[in-house]
N, C-alpha and C positions, 0 to 999 in steps of 0.2 A: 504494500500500500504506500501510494506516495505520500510525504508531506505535502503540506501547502508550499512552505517555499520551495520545495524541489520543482513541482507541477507550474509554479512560477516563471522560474529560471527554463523549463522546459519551453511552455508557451514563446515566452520572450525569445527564442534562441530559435524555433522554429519563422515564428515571423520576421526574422531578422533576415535568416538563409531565404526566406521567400521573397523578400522585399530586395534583396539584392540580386536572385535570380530574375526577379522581373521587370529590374531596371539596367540587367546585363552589365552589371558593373560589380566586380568579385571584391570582396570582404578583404581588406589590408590597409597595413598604414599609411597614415595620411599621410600626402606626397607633399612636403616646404615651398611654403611661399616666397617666390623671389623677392629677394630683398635684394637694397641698395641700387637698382636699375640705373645703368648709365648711358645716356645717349651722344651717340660722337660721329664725327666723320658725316658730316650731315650736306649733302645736295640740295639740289632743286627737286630731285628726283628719287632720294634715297637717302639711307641711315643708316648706323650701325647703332649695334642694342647688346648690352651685357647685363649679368646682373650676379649676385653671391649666389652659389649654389654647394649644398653639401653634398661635401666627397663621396659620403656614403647610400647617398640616394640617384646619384651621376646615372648609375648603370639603370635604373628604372625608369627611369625619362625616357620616355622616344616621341615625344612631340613638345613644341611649344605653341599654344594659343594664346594671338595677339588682339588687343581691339583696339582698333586707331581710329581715333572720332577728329574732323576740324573744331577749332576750339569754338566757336562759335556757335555748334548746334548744342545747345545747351539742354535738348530735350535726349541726346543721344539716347540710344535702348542699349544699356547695359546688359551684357551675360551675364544674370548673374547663377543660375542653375546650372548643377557643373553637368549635368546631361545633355547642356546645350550646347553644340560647336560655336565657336568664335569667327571673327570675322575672317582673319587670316588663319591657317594652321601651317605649321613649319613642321619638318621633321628637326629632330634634336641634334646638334649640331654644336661641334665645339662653339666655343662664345668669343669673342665676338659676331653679334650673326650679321650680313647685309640683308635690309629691307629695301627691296627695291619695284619699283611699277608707276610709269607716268598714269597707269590710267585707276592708283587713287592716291597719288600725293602728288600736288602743284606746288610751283615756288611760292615763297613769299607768305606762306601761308603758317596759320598756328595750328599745332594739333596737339589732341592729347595721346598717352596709351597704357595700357596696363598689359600683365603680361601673367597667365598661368600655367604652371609645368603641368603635361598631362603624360598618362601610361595606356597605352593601346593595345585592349585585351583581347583573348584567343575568338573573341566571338563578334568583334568590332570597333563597340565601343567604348567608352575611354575613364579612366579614372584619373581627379584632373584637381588640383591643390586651389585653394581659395585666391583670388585675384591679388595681383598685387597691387600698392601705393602707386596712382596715378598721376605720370609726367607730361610735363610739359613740354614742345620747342616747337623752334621754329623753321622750316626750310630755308633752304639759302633760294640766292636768286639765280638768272643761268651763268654758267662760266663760258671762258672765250670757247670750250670747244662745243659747247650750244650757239654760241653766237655766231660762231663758224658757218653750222649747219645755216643759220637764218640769212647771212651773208651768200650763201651759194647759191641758196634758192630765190634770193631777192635778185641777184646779178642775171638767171635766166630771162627774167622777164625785164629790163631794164630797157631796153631798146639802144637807138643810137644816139649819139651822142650832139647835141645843141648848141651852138654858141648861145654866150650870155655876156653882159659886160656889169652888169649893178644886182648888188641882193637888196632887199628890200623886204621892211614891218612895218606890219598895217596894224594901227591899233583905232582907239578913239581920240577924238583933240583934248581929253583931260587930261591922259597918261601924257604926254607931248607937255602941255603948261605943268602939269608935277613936276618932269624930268627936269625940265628950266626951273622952277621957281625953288623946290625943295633937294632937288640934286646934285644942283649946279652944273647945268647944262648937261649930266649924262642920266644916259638907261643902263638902270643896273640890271645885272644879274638877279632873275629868280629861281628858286628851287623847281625842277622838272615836275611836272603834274604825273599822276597816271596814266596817261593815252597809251595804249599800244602794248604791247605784249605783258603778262603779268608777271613776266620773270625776268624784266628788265631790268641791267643792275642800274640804271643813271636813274629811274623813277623815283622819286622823292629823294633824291641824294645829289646831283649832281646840279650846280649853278650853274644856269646860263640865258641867254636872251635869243628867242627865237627868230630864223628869217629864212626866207624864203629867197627861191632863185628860177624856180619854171618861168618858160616865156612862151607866150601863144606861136602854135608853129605858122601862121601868115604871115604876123607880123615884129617875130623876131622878138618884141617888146612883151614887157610885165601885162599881165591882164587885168585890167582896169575892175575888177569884181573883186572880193576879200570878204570872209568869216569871218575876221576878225576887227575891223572898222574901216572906216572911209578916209582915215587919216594914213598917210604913209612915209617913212623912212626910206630915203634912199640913198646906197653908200657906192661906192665905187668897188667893184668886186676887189681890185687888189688892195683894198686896204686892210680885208679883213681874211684875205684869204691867196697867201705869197709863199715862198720858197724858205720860209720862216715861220711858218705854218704849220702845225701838224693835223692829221685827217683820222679820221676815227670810225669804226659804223658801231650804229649804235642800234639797230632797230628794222625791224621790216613787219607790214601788218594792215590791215584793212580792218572797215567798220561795217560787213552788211554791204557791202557798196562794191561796184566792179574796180574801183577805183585802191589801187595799191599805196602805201608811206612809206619811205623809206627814212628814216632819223640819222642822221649825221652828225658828226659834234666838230667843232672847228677851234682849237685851243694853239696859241700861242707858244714857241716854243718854251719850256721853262716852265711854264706859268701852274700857280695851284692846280688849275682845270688839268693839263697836258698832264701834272701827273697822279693825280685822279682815274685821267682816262688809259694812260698808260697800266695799269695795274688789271684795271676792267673791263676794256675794251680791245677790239681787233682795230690796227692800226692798218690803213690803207695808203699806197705809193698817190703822192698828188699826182703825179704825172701821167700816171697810167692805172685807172681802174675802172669801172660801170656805171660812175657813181656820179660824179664832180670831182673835175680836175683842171690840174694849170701850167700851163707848159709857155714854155719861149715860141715866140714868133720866128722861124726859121728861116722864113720867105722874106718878114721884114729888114730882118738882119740887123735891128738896133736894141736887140735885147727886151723888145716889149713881152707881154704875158699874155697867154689866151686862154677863156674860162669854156667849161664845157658841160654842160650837165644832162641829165639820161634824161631819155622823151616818155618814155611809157610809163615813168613812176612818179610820186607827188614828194620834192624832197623836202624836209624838214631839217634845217641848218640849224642847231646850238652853238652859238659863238660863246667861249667862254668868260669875256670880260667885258668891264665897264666900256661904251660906245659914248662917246662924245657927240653930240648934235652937230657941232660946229663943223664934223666930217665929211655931212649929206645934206642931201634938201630934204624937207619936208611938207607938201600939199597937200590935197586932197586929191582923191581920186574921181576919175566922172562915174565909176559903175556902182553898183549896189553893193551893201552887206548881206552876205549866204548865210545866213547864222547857217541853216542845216550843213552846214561843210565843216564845219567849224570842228576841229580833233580834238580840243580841251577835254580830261579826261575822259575819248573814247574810248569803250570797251573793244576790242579784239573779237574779231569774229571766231569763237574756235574750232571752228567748220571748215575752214574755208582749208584744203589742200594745197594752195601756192604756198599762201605763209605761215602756214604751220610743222612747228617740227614734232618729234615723237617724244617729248617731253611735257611735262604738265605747260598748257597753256600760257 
């Protein structure tokens, strides 16, 4: 005859072995929560992830399940039932692991993760340690050998090559009487906005003042229309862009529109800007590239400069320093403002196959 507590301990031991048979996860000890998680070696595109694990449970590990949320969905759906798979699943793999996939980590962006060790039993499923302490970081933006990529594919479609002789910014006539009354006489530098790819390193980082250089192919000349206002800057191309010069790309991208950007940045040699962009950007020959360029008059033979820029694309010049008024004229223009044309932070299309690479957007 049993006792009570024998008949007890029997029930309990019975329901236990059943409840584990019918959630296909075998009776053993709980597998360590990873502690101290360290994130390193971080991309635009990818990461590296470690974390402490003891010695003596190394050999029972054969997976790691990750959850990588952007930091912003604040509703993310946490795993938290360990019978549920996680977002990502790894097999177990010495540590440092690489995290890698443009198609769920983009630059520039915040995300969280937490990370639990699991064991993959004879029957499938998994017996899998409490989540760990959830981190933070942030991806990087693209490096030159993205920009590469953006630069080659920007150079296909470029077309042929343009004279030009003056760049030219078109804003409104208050930013003009600011320049003069509070700058003394110059346009500074402002920080680059968002437009254009999201894993541009110049976006919110790099100073400089925008202009422009296309010229309608009839008439040779600036096009009398601007998104940007009816008031206009006009400089002499060699003052801002000479054999003292250095050339930068910075950018390729569209909005929705058939219509291609390509960003340039125009820094001085020496100058803050030049080594800014030397660290972060692909540096292009002025002489000879797809883009804008400036070469000797060979025919004239008095050492003059000729400017040239690509037909097919819409370029977007970044000069890096203060611009003195007193260098160009300033009038107005006869045509309209486009506000719709207008790039100030435009979003990227990231559809579009010319100017997209195989990295987050």
């Amino acid at each position: 005859m049993y006792s009570q507590s024998m008949l007890l301990i029997t029930i309990q031991t019975y329901t236990k072995r059943n409840k584990s048979q019918d959630s296909g996860i075998v009776e053993m000890e709980e597998l360590p929560v990873p502690q101290n998680i360290k994130i390193s070696n971080i991309t635009c595109d990818s990461f590296k992830i470690c974390w402490d694990m003891e010695p003596r449970v190394k050999e029972r590990i054969t997976h790691y399940f990750i959850d990588l949320n952007k930091k912003e969905n604040k509703n993310s759906n946490k795993f938290k039932h360990k019978d549920v798979p996680t977002k990502l699943v790894a097999k177990a793999v010495p540590l440092p692991m690489t995290v890698r996939g443009h198609w769920f980590l983009s630059p520039r962006t915040e995300y969280t993760v937490a990370v639990q060790t699991a064991s993959k039993q004879s029957d499938g499923d998994y017996a899998v340690s409490e989540w760990s302490e959830i981190i933070d970081f942030t991806t990087a933006d693209y490096s030159t050998v993205h920009l590469t990529q953006l630069l080659e594919k920007a150079e296909v479609i470029a077309g042929r090559m343009l004279r030009f002789s003056v760049f030219y910014r078109n804003q409104n006539k208050e930013y003009f009487d600011q320049a003069r009354e509070v700058h003394g006489n110059h346009m500074l530098p402002a920080v680059k906005d968002n437009s254009g790819s999201h894993g541009s390193p110049i976006s919110g980082k790099l100073k400089g003042l925008y202009f422009s250089c296309n010229t309608e192919f009839n008439t040779g000349k600036p096009p009398q229309d601007s998104p940007y206002g009816r008031t206009r800057f006009e400089i002499q191309a060699e003052t801002l862009f000479n054999p003292k010069t250095n050339l930068y790309f910075g950018d390729f991208y569209c909005m929705y529109t058939a219509y291609h950007y390509v960003i340039l940045v125009l820094a001085p040699q020496g100058s803050p800007g030049d080594d800014f962009c030397k660290a972060k950007l692909q540096a292009l020959d002025i002489t000879n590239n797809h883009f804008l360029t400036c070469t000797v008059d060979e025919e004239a033979g008095d050492g003059a400069l000729v400017f040239r820029h690509a037909q097919d694309v819409i370029l977007e010049v970044i000069y890096t320093e203060p611009v003195d008024l007193v260098l160009g004229t300033v009038a107005e223009i006869s045509g309209h403002q486009l506000m719709s044309l207008s790039t100030v932070n435009a979003k990227k299309d990231p559809s579009c196959k010319t100017c997209n690479i195989s990295v987050g957007r």
